[in-house]
N, C-alpha and C positions, 0 to 999 in steps of 0.2 A: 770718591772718597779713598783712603790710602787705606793701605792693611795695618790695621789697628791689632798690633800684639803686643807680646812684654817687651822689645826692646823701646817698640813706637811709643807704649807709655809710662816709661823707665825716660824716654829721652824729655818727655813730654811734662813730666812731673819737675816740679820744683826743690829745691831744698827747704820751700819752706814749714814749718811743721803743722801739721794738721790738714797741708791740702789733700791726701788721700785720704782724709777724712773728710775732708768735704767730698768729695769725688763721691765718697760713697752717697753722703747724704743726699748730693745734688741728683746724683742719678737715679737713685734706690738700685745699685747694687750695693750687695752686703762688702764691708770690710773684710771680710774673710775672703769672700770670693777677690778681690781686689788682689790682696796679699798675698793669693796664692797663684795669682795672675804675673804679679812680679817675681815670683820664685821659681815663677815657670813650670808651677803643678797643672797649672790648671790655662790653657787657652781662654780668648774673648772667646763670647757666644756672638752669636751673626745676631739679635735681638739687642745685643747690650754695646755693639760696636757704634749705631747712629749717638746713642747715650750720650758714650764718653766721648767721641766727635763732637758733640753739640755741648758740650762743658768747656774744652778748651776752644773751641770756634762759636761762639753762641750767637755771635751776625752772620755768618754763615749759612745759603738756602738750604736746607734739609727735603733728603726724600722723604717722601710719607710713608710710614710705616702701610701703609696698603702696597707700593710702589715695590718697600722692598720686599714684603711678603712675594709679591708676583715673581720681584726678580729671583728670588730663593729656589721658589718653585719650578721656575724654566731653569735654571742655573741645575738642579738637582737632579734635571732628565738627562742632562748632558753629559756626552761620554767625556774623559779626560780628553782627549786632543781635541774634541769640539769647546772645551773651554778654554786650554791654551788657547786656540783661534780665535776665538771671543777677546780674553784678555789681550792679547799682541793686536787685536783690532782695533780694542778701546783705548787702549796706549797711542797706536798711532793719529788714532784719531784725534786727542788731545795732546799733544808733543808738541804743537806749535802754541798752543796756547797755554799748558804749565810743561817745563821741563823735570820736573822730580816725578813726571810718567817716566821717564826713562831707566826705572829702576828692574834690574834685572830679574828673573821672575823665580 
């Protein structure tokens, strides 16, 4: 899954009116949280990032929320250069099959 922030869904959103309103309703985050997502007060929550993934990809396989509970978990024992090393691992390892892992980190 991609890092789901304000600009990823600034880029992601439409011009047309009311879909960040749906966004909220589809997900049950609140509007407010949304809006202040785009203003850049406020970050995604790692809970609410599969969410809005699965609103604009809804064919799309989904990890199971058990899945990413665990990965939060081992994710959160790791020091900072043990997850750089993770993340540049997980990059190469899918680079030959999507190219937008090549995004700088």
């Amino acid at each position: 899954m991609e890092l789901i922030d304000r600009n990823w869904l600034q880029s992601h959103l439409k011009d047309n009116r009311g879909e960040q309103a749906r966004l909220a309703r589809e997900t049950g985050i609140s509007p407010d949280k949304i809006s202040k997502i785009l203003k850049g007060a406020r970050q995604v929550q790692a809970n609410e990032a599969p969410l809005i993934w699965k609103f604009f990809y809804p064919d799309q396989p989904q990890t199971s929320p058990e899945e990413v509970k665990e990965l939060l978990e081992l994710w959160s024992r790791l020091s900072p250069e043990e997850r750089d090393f993770l993340l540049k691992s997980a990059k190469g390892l899918l680079s030959p099959l999507d190219p937008s892992t090549h995004r700088s980190s």
